[in-house]
N, C-alpha and C positions, 0 to 999 in steps of 0.2 A: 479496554486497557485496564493495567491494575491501578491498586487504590494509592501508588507513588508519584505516579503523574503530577504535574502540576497544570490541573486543568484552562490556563492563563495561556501557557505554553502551546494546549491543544487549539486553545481561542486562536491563537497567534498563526500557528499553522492553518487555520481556517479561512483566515483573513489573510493572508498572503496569496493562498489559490483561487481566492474571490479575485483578490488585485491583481493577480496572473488572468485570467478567462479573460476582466475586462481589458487589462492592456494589449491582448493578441487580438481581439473584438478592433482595439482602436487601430491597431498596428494594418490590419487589414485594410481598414476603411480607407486609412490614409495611404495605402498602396493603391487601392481598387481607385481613389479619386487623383491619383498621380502628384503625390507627395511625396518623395521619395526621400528628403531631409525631416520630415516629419515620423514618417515609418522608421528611420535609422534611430531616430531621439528615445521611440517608444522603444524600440528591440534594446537599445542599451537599456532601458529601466527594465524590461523582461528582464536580461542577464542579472542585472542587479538583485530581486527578488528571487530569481531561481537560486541563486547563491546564499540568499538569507534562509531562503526555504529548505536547502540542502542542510545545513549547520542546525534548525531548528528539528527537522526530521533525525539527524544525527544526534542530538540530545534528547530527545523522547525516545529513541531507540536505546541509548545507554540508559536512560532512566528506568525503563521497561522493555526488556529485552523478549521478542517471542519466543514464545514455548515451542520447543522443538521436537521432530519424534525421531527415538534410534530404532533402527532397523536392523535386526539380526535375521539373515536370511544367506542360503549358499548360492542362488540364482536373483537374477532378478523376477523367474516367474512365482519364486516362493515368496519376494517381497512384492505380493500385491496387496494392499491395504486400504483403507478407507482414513482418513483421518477427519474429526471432528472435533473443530474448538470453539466454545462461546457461540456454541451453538448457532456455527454455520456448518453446512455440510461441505464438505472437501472431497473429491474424487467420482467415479463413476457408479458405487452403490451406496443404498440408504444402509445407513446401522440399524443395527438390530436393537433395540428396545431395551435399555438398560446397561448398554454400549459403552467402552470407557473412551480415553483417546485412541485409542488406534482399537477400530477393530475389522478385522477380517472379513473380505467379500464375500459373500456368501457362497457357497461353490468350492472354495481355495481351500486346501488344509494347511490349520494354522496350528 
């Protein structure tokens, strides 16, 4: 992520999906042990933190928006591409050595 972030924010979203695993962990338990007012208590807190989570995610995304790639191409077979950010690899071939964001499968004319 860029250096706008407010890395509290990212904490925050962290912590929410931690408190989401455990709650659907709990929600379970108490379904599999035939709790079925207890399972309902817990799904309503799920709802509630997916909602805070959706709003947190939607401000890290306005605060840092991802980078995107435009594609000028007449087919979709001339837009085959490979894309690489932050050095993950994205698509079905390795870049070539020296690669910017988008670059071309090997094989394809680009």
């Amino acid at each position: 992520m860029g250096g706008m972030t407010d890395p509290r924010l990212e904490d925050h979203v962290v912590g929410l999906e931690l408190q989401l695993v455990e709650l659907v962990e709990r929600r379970e338990r108490a379904a599999v042990q035939g709790l079925p007012d207890e399972a309902e208590a817990i799904s309503r807190e799920i709802d509630e933190l997916q909602t805070e989570l959706i709003v947190s995610a939607e401000t890290l995304t306005a605060e840092n928006p991802a980078p995107h790639a435009e594609v000028l191409a007449e087919s979709a077979e001339d837009a085959s591409f490979t894309i690489v950010d932050a050095g993950m690899h994205v698509g079905p071939s390795q870049p070539e050595p020296g690669a910017g964001a988008l670059a071309p499968r090997p094989g394809v004319a680009g």
